[in-house]
C-alpha positions as CSV (number, residue, x, y, z in Angstrom):
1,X,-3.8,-2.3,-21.8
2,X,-5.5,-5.5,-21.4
3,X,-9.0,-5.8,-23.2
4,X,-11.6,-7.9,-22.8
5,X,-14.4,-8.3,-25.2
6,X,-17.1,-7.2,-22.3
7,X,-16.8,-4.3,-19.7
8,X,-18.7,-7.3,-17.3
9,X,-15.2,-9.4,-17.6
10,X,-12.7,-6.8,-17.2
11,X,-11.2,-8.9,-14.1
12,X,-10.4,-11.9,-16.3
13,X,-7.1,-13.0,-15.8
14,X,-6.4,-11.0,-12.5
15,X,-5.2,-12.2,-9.2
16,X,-7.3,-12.5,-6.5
17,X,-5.6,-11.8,-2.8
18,X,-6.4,-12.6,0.5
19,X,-8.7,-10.2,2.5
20,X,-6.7,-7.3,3.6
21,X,-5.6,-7.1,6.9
22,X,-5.8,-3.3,7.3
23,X,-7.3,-0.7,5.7
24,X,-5.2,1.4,2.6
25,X,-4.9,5.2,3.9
26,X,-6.0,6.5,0.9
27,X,-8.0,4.2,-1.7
28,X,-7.7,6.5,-4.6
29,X,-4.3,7.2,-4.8
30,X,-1.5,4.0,-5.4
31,X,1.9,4.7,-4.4
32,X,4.2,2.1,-6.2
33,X,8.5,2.2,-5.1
34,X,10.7,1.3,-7.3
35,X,14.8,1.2,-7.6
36,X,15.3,4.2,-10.0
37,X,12.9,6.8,-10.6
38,X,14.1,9.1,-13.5
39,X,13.1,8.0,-16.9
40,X,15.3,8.8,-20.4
41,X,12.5,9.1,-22.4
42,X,8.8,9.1,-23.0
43,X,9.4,9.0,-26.7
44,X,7.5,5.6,-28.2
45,X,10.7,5.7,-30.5
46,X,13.2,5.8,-28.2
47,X,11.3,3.7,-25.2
48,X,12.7,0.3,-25.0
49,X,13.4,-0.1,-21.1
50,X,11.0,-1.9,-18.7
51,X,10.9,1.2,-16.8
52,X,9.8,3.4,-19.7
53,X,7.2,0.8,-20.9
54,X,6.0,0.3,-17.7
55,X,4.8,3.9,-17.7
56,X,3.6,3.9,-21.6
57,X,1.6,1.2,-21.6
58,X,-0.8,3.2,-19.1
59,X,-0.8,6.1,-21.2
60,X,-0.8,4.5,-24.9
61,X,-2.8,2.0,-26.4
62,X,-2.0,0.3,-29.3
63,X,-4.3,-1.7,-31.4
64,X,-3.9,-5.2,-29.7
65,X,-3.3,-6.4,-26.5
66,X,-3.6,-9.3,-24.5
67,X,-6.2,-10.9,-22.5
68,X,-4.5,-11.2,-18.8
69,X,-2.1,-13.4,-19.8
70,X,0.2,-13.6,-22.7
71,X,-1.5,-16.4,-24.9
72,X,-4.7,-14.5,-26.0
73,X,-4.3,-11.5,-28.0
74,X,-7.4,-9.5,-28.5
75,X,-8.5,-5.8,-29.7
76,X,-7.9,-2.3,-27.9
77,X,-8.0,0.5,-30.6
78,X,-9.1,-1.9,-33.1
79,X,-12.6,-3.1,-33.7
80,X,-11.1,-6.9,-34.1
81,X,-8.6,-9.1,-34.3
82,X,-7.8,-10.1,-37.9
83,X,-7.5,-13.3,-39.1
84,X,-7.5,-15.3,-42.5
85,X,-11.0,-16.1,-41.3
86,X,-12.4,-12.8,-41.1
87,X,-10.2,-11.3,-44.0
88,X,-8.4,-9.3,-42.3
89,X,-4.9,-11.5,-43.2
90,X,-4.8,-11.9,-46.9
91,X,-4.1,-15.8,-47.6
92,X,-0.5,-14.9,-47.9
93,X,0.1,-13.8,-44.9
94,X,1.5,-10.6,-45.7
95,X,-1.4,-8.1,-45.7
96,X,-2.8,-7.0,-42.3
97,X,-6.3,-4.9,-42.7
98,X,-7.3,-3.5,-39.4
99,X,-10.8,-1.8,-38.6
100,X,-10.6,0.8,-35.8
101,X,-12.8,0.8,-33.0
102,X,-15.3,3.6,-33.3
103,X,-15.7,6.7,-31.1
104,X,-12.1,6.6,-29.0
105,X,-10.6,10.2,-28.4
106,X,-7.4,11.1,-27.3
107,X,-6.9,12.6,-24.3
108,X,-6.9,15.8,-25.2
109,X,-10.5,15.4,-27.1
110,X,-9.5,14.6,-30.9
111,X,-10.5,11.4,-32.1
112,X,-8.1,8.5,-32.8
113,X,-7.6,8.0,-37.2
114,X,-6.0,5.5,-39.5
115,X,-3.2,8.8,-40.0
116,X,-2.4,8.6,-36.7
117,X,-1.7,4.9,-36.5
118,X,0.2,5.3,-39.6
119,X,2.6,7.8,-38.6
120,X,3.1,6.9,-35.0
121,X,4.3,2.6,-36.2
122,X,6.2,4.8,-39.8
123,X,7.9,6.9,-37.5
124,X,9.6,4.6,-35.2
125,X,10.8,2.7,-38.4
126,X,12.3,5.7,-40.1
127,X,13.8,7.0,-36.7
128,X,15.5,3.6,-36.1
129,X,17.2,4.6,-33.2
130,X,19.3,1.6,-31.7
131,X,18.1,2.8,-28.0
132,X,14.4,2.1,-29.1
133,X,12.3,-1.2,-30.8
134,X,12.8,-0.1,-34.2
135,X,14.7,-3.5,-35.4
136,X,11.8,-5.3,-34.0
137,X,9.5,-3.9,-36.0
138,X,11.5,-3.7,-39.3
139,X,11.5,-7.3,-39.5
140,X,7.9,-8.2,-40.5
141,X,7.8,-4.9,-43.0
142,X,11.5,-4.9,-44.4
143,X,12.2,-8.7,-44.4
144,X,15.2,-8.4,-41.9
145,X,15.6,-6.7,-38.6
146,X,18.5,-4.2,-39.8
147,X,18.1,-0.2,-38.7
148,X,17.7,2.2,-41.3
149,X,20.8,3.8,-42.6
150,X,21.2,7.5,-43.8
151,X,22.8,5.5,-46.7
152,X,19.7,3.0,-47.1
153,X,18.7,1.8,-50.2
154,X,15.0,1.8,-49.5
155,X,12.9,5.3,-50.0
156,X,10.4,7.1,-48.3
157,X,7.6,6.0,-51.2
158,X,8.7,2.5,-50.2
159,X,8.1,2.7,-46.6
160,X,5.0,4.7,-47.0
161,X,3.8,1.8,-48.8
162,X,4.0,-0.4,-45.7
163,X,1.5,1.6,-43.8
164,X,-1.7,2.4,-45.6
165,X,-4.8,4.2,-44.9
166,X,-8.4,3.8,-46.1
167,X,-10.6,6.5,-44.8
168,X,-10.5,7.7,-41.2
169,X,-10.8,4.3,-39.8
170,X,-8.8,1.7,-41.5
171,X,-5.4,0.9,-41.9
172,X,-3.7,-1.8,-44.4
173,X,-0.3,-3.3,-43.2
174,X,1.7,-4.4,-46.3
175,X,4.6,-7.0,-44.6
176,X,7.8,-8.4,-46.8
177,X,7.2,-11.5,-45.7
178,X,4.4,-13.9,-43.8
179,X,5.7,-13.0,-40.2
180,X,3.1,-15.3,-37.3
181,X,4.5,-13.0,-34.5
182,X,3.6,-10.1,-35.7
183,X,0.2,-9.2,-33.7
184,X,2.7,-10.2,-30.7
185,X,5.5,-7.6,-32.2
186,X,2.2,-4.9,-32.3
187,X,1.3,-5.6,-28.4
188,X,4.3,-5.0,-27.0
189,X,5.7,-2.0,-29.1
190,X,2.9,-0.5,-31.6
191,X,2.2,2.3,-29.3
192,X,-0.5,4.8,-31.3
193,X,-0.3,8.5,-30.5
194,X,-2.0,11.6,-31.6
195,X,0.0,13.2,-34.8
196,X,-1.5,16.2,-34.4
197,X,0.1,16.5,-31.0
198,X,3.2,15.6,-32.1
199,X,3.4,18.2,-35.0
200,X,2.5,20.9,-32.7
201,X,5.4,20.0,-30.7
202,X,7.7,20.5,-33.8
203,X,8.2,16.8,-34.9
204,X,8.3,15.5,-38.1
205,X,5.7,16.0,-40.7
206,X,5.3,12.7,-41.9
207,X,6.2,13.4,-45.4
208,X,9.4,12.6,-47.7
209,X,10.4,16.3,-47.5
210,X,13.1,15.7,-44.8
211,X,12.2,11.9,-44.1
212,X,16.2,10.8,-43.8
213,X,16.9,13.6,-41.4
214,X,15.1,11.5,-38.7
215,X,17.0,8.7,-39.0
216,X,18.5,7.4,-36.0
217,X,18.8,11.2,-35.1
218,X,19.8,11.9,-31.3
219,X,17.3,11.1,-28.8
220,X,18.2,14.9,-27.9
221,X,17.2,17.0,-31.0
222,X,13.5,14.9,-31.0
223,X,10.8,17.6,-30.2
224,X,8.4,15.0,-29.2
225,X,10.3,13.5,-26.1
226,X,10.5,16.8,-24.8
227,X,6.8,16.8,-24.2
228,X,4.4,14.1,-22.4
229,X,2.8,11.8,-25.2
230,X,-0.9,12.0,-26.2
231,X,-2.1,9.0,-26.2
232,X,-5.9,7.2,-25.3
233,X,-4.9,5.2,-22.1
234,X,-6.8,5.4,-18.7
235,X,-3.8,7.7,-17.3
236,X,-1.9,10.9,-18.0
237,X,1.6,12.1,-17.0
238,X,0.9,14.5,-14.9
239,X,4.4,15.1,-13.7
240,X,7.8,14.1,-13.9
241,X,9.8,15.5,-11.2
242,X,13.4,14.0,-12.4
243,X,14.9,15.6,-9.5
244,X,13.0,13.6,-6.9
245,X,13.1,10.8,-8.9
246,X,9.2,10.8,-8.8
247,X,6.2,10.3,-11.5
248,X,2.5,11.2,-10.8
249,X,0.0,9.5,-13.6
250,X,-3.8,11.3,-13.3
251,X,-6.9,9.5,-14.5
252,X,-8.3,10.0,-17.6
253,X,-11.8,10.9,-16.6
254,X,-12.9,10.6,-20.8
255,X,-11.5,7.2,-21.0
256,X,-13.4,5.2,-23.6
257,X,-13.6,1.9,-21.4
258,X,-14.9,4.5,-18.5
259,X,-12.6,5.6,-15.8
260,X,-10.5,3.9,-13.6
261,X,-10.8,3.4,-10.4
262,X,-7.8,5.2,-9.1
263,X,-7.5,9.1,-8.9
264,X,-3.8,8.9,-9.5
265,X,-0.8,6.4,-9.4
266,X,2.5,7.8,-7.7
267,X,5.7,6.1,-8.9
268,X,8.5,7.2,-6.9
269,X,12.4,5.6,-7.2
270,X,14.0,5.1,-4.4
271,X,17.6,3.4,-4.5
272,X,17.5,2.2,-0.9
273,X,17.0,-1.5,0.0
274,X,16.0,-0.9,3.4
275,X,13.7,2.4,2.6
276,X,11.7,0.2,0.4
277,X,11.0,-2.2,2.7
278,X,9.8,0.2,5.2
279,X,7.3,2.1,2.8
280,X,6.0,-1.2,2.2
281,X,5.9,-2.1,5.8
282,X,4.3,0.7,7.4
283,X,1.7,1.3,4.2
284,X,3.2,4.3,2.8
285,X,3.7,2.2,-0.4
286,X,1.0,-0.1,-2.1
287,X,3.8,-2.1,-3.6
288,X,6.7,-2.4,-5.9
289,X,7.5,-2.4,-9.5
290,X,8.7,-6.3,-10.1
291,X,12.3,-6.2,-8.9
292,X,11.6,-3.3,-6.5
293,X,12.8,-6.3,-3.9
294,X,15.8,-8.5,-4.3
295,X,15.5,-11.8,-4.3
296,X,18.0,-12.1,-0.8
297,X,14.9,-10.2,1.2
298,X,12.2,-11.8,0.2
299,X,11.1,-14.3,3.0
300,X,11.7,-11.5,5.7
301,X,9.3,-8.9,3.5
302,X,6.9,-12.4,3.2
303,X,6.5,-12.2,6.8
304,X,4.8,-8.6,7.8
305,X,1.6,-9.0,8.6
306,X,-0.8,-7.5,5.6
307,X,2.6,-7.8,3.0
308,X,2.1,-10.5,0.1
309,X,4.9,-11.8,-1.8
310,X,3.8,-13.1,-5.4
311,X,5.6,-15.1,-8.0
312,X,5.2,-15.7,-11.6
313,X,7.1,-17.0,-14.5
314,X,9.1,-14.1,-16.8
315,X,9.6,-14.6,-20.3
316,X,13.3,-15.3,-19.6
317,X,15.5,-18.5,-20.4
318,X,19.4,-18.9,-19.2
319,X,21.5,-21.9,-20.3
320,X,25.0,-22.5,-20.9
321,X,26.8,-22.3,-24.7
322,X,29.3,-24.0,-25.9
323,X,31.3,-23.0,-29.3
324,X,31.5,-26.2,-31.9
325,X,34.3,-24.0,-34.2
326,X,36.2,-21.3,-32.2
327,X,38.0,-19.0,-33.9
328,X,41.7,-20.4,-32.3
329,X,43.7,-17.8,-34.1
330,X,42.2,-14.8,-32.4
331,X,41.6,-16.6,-28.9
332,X,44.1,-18.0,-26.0
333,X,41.6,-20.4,-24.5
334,X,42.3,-23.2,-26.4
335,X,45.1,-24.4,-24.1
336,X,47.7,-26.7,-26.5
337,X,44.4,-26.7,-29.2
338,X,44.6,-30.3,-28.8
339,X,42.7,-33.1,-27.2
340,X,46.2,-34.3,-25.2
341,X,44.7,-33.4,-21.8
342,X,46.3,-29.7,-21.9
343,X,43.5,-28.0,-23.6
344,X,40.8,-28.7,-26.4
345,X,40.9,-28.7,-30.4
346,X,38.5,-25.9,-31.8
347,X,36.0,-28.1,-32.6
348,X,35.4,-29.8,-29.7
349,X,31.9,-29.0,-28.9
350,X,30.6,-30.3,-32.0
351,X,30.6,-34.1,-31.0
352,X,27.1,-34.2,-29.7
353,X,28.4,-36.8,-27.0
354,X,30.3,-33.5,-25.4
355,X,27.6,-31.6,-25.3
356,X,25.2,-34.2,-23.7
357,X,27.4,-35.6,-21.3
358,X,27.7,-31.5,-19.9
359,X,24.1,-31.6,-20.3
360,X,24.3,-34.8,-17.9
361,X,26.5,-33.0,-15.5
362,X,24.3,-30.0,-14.3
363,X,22.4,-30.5,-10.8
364,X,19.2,-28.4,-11.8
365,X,17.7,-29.0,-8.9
366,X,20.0,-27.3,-6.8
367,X,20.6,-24.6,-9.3
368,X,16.7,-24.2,-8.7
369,X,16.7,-24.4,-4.8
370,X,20.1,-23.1,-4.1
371,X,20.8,-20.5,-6.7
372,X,17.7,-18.8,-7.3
373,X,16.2,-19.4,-3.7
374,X,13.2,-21.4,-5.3
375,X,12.9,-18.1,-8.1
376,X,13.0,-20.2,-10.8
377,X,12.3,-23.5,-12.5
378,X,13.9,-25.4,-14.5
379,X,13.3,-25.2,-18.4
380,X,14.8,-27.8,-20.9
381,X,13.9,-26.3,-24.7
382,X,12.5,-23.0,-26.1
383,X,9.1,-22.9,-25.5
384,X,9.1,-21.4,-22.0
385,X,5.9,-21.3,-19.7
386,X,3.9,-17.8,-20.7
387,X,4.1,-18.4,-24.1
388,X,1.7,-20.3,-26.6
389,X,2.5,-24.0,-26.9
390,X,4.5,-24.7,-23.4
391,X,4.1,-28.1,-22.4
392,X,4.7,-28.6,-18.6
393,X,5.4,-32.3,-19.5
394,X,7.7,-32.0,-22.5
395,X,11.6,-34.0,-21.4
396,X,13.9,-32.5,-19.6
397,X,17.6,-32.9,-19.0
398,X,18.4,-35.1,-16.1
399,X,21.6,-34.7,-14.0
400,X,22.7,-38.4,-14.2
401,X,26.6,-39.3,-13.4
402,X,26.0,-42.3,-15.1
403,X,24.6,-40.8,-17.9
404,X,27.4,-38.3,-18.3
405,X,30.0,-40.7,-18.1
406,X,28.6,-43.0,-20.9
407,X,28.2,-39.7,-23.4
408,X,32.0,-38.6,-22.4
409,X,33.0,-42.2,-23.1
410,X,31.7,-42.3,-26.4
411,X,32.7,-38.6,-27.4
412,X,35.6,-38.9,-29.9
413,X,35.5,-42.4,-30.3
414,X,36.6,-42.9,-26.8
415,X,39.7,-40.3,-26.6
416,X,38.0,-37.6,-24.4
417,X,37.6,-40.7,-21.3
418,X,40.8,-41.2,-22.3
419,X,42.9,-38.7,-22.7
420,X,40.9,-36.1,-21.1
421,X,40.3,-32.0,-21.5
422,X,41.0,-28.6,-20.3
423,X,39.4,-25.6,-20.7
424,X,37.4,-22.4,-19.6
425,X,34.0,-21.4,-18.9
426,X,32.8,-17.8,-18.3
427,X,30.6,-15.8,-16.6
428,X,29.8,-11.9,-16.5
429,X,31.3,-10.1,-13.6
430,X,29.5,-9.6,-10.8
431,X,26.7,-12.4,-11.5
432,X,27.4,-14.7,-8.8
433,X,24.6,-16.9,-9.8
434,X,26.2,-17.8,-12.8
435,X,29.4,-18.4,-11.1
436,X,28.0,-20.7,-8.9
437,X,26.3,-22.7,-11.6
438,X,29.4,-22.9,-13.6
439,X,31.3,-23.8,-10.6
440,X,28.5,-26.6,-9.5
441,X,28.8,-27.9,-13.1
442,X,32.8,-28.1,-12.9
443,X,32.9,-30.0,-9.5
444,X,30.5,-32.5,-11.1
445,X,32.7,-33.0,-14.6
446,X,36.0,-33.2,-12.8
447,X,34.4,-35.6,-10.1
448,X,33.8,-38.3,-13.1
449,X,37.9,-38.3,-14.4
450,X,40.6,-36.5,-13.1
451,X,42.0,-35.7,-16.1
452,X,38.7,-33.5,-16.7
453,X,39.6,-29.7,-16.0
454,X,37.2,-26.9,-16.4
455,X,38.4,-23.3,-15.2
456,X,36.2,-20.8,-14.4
457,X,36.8,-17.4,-15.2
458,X,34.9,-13.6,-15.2
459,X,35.0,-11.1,-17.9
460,X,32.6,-8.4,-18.3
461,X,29.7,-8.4,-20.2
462,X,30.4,-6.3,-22.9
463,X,33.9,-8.2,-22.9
464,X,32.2,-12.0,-23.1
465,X,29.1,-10.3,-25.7
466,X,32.4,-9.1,-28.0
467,X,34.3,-12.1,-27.9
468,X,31.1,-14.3,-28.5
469,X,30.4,-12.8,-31.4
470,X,34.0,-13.1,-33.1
471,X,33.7,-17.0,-31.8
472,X,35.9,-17.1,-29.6
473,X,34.1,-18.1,-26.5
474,X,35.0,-21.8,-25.8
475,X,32.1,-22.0,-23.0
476,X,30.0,-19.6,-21.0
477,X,26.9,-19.0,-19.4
478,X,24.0,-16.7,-20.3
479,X,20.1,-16.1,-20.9
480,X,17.8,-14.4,-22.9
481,X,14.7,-12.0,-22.2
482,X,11.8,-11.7,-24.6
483,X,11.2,-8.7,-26.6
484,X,7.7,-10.2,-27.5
485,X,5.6,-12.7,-26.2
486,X,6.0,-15.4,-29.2
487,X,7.8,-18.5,-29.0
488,X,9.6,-17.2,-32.3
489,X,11.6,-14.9,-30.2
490,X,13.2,-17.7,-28.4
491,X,13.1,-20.2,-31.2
492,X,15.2,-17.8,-33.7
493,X,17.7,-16.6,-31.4
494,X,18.8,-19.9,-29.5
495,X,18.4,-21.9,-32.1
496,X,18.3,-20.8,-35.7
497,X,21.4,-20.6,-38.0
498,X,21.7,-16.5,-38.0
499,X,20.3,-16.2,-34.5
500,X,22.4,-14.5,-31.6
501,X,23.5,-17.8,-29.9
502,X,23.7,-19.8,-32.8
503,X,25.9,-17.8,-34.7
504,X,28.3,-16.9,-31.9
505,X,28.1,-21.2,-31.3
506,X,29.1,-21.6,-34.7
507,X,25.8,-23.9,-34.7
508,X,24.2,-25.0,-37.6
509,X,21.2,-26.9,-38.3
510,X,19.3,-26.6,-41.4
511,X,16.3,-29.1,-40.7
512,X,15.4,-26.6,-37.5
513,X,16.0,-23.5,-40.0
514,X,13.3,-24.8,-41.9
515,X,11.0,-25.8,-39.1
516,X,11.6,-22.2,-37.8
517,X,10.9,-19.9,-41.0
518,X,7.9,-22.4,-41.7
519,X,6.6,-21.8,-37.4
520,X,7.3,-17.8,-38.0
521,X,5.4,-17.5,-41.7
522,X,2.8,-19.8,-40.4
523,X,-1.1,-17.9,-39.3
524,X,-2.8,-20.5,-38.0
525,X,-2.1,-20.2,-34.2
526,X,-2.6,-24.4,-34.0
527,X,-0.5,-25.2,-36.8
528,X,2.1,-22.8,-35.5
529,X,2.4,-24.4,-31.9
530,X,2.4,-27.8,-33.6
531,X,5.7,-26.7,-36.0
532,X,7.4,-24.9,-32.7
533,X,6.4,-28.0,-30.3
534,X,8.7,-29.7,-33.2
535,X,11.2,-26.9,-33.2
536,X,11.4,-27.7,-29.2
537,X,11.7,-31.0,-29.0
538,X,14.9,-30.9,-32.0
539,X,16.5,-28.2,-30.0
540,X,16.3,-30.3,-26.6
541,X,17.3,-33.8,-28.6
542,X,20.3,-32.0,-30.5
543,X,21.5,-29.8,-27.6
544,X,23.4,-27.3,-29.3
545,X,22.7,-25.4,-25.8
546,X,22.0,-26.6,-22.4
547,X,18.8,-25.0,-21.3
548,X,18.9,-24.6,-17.5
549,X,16.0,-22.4,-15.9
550,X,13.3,-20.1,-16.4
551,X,13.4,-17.1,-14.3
552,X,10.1,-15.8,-11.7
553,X,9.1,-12.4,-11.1
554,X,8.8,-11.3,-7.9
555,X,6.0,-9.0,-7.2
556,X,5.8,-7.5,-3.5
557,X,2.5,-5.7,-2.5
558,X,0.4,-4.6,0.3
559,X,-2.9,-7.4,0.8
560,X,-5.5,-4.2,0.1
561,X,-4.3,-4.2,-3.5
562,X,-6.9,-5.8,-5.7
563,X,-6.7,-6.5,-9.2
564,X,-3.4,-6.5,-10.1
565,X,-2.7,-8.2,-13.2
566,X,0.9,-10.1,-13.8
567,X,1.7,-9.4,-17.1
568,X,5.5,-10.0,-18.3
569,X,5.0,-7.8,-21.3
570,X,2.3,-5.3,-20.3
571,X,3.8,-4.8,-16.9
572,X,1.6,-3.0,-14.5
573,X,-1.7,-2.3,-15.8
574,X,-3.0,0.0,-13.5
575,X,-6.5,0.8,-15.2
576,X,-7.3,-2.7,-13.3
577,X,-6.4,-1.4,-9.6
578,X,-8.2,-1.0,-6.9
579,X,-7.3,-0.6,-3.4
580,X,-9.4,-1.9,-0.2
């Protein structure tokens, strides 16, 4: 949940509407829509969807959260944040201590310990389970993001280590390494639920005694995500009706921030485009889960009276990739292999002049206008807007014909103006966004020398991910989605050497490695924006990707909804609802 540090500012960071032009019909109860209404799981260990997160993060707390936005982390179930200042990070950066925040009960009336913030963060590591956040939350403890292996070399005493408790109300965090995001890693997935609960529903026991059965067992045989959580949040499930696709969350009258304002908050799924639209229309909705409303119907829902469309930035980035080694051997895109006008040689990419001049070629405004109907901006380096650090002001690339044609002329010392190319790019099927943006960027290439040919060509996702990762993608256009709100999960996957995109790139760089393991070991929040401002600015001057746009939310609601908070990583927050 978001906290604030007084009850007096718990509107801080939420957006004020316009008066409402009608009256809700019933000011106690929110009915939100959304596209599909059954859930997987409940299961902290298994969540990893928006749509089960959306849900949890009414229900569970964890001990940090943020403070409206997604640059000020501050304490829910803890008493504080710790820092180096206040001792609670060791000068090391490896030890986290954390005081709990006196007098918080569950909701079924036992009070929230150490133990059971212990065992709900240890179990979610030892379960590993590759449908949940596990591998985000390895990484800080383990030293590396792996899963836990029935084979794995680490044991139960080891892991028990990592997670300490001192009393009823204190609990050490032992890290493998000095890890800055790791509050940020906490927010977003270190749900804390009662353990009691959780044995009585036939869970693990939190010892070694069978500690390696749990290991990435089957979301099936888990006892606990049979049952609804117990957790501290100002909502309940009260029912999941799968078969209607419908959820009912009741207020938790004991809350310890005092109850919310809403009596209930009805989530129902409803797959129709045009049903949506008219629960929102006539009232019979308050509004929709973000993406309830495609993009396409937008202006007409922006135009009934008392209906408000709101956008924000998500913590998304797309670009386009290009391969500086592809694997030729195992790949047919390479045309002749060689740079005689009939195809490329597998190193292509990695003349920088290449990659600029495609830089050059890309018409971001009209990716921006045209595209994405004005959802969108466009975003040059890593360090999008909603994360700490983002400079509005930092360069951007520039479609310049001019510019392009200089950078092609000097790529290869002057034989790829001359000679010329030919090769693919690709995009997922079905995304005709990225279709159009590849085709927009091959009109523009081809329109500066005729013996410039790009083709552009579909595969399916899991198809382009495969090939990617064996290297042998020539070109192709993608995007990222944050798991956490740090600039270190954009940083390491674009643009360090073992990162997603880098290593399907075959991209390199070990000036930017440095920068990025000195950013994400850094504590000091201003020395670490510093180190990833620099970490931006090499990745934009080297462009080893083309960074093209940052995505919007869209967020459609009734004008009588007050309150609501915009959160790309906490979601809804409905504790902060009202309704006029």
């Amino acid at each position: 949940m978001k906290k604030t540090l007084l009850l007096a500012a718990l509107a801080l960071g939420a957006t004020t509407l316009t008066t409402a032009s009608a009256q809700s019909k019933d000011p106690t109860v929110l009915k939100v829509v959304t596209i599909e209404g059954n859930f997987a799981t409940f299961d902290p260990a298994y969540c990893y969807d928006t749509a089960c997160s959306n849900v949890l993060y009414n229900v569970l707390e964890g001990l940090f959260t943020y403070d409206g936005d997604t640059t000020t982390i501050v304490p829910a179930l803890a008493a504080e944040v710790p820092s180096v200042q206040n001792g609670g990070i060791s000068k090391d950066g490896k030890t986290y201590t954390v005081n709990l925040r006196k007098g918080v009960k569950f909701t079924d009336g036992t009070p929230v310990t150490a133990e059971d913030v212990k065992y709900s963060i240890l179990r979610t590591l030892i379960i590993s389970s590759d449908q949940g956040a596990a591998g985000l939350l390895l990484e800080p403890f383990t030293g590396n993001a792996d899963l836990l292996a029935a084979d794995t070399k680490l044991t139960f005493e080891e892991l028990d280590k990592m997670i300490t408790v001192k009393g009823t109300d204190t609990v050490v965090f032992k890290l493998a390494k000095p890890f800055g995001p790791f509050m940020p890693t906490m927010v977003g997935f270190g749900y804390v639920f009662s353990k009691s609960a959780a044995l009585k529903a036939g869970e693990w026991d939190g010892t070694g005694k069978d500690w390696k059965a749990q290991i990435n067992k089957d979301i099936s045989t888990s006892k606990y995500t049979k049952v609804q959580p117990v957790g501290t949040g100002p909502f309940m499930i009260e029912r999941n009706d799968e078969a209607q696709g419908t959820l009912i969350l009741k207020r938790n009258d004991s809350y310890w921030r005092g109850p919310a304002k809403l009596s209930r908050v009805i989530i129902e799924g409803i797959k129709d485009d045009n049903t949506r639209i008219q629960k929102i229309k006539t009232g019979d909705a308050d509004f929709g889960l973000d993406g309830a409303y495609p993009p396409a119907l937008l202006a007409s829902i922006d135009s009934i009276p008392g209906v408000v469309v709101i956008k924000k930035p998500a913590l998304t980035l797309a670009g386009i990739f290009m391969n500086e080694k592809i694997d030729g051997k195992n790949t047919n895109y390479l045309g002749s292999g060689k740079l005689d006008g009939n195809g490329i040689p597998d190193n292509f990419f990695s003349d920088k002049n290449v990659r600029k001049a495609i830089a050059a070629s890309i018409d971001y405004d009209s990716i921006v206008r045209d595209l994405l109907q004005n959802n969108g901006r466009q975003q040059s380096n890593v360090l999008i807007a909603g994360l700490p650090g983002y400079n509005e002001n930092a360069p951007k690339y520039k479609f310049d014909k001019a510019a392009a044609t200089k950078s092609f002329k000097a790529a290869w010392g002057g034989k790829v103006w001359e000679i010329g190319f030919k090769f693919p790019a690709f995009f997922n099927t079905g995304n005709s966004t990225r279709q159009k943006l590849l085709e927009m960027l091959k009109k523009n290439v081809e329109s500066l020398n005729p013996k410039f040919k790009i083709e552009v060509r579909e595969l399916p996702f899991k198809q382009i991910l495969k090939e990617a990762g064996g290297n042998q993608m020539v070109m192709w256009s993608g995007g990222w989605s944050a798991d956490f709100a740090d600039p270190y999960n954009f940083a390491q996957p674009f643009l360090a050497s073992d990162g997603n995109y880098p290593r399907n790139m075959n991209y390199k760089n070990e000036t930017l490695d440095k920068l990025i393991n000195q950013a994400v070991s850094e504590s000091n929040p201003a020395k670490r924006e510093l180190l990833y401002a620099k970490v931006a600015k090499m990745g934009f001057d080297e462009v080893p990707f083309v960074a093209t746009t940052q995505g919007l939310s869209t967020y459609v609601q009734r004008d009588w909804v007050q309150g609501r908070n915009f959160n790309p990583i906490l979601l809804d927050q409905f504790y902060f609802i009202s309704k006029k």
